[in-house]
C-alpha positions as CSV (number, residue, x, y, z in Angstrom):
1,X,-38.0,-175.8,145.5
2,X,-37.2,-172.2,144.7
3,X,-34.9,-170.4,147.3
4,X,-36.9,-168.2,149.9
5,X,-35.9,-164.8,150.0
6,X,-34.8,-162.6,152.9
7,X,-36.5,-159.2,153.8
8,X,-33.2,-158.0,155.3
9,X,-31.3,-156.4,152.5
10,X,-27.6,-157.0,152.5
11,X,-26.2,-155.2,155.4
12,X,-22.8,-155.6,157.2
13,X,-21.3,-154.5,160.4
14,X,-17.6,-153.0,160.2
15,X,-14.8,-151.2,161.4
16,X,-14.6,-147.9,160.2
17,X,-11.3,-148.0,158.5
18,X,-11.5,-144.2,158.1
19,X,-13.5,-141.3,158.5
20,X,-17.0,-142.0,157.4
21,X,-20.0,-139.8,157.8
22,X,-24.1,-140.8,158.9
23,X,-26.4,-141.1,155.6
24,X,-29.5,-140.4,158.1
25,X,-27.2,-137.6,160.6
26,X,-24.7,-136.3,158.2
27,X,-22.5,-137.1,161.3
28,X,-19.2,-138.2,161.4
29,X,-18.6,-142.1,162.1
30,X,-14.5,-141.8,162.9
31,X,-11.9,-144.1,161.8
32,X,-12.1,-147.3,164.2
33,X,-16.1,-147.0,165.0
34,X,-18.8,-149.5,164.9
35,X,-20.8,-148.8,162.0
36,X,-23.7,-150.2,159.9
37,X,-23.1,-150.6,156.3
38,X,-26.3,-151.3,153.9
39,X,-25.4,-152.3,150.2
40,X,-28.2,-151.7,147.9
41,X,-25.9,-153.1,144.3
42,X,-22.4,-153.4,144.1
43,X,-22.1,-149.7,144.0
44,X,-24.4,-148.2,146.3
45,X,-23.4,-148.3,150.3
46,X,-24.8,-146.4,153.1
47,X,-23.2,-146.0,156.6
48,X,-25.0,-145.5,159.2
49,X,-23.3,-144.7,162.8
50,X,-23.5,-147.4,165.6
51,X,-26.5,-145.1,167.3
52,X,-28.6,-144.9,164.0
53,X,-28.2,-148.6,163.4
54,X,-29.6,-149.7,166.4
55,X,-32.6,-147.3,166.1
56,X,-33.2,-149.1,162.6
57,X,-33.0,-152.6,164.0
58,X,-35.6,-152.0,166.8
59,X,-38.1,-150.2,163.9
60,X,-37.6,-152.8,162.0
61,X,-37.6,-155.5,164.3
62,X,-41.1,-154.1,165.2
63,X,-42.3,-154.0,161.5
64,X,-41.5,-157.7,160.9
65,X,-43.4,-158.8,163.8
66,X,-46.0,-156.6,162.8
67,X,-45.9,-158.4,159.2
68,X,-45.6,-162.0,161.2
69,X,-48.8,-161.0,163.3
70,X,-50.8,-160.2,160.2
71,X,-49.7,-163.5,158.4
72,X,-50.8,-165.6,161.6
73,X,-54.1,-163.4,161.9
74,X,-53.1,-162.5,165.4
75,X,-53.7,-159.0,167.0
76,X,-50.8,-156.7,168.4
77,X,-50.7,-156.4,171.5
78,X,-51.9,-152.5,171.0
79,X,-54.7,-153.9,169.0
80,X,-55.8,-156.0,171.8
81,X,-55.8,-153.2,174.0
82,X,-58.3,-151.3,172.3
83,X,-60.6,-154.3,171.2
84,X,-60.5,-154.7,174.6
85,X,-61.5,-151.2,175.5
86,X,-64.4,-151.6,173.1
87,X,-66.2,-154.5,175.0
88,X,-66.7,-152.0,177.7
């Protein structure tokens, strides 16, 4: 059987071992911070500060469950709101 990809690109949480700065803020992320690091190749890393990161994991968290409800043929919970709202 064929090995089952992941959706979650390659992403890493370190220790800034110096100054880094935000791809999304242009802020700084200074030496010794939490910080999100997502490789795209072998060249290619973005930081992200601790802040930023965790807004990316909630959107995405939503996204995937989003993508999980459409695969089970299951409404959203906003979805069932207005469907809802419609048998009035």
């Amino acid at each position: 059987m064929a090995k089952i990809r992941s959706l979650i690109k390659t992403t890493l949480v370190e220790v800034a071992q110096r100054k880094r700065t935000c791809k999304n803020t242009s802020g700084d992320i200074s030496k010794g911070e939490l910080c999100i690091v997502i490789s795209e190749g072998q060249f290619d890393r973005s930081c992200y500060s601790k802040d930023v990161g965790l807004k990316m994991i909630e959107r995405s968290r939503k996204r995937l469950d989003e993508i999980e409800h459409q695969l089970l043929g299951k409404l959203l919970p906003n979805e069932q709101k207005k469907e809802d709202n419609g048998k009035d």
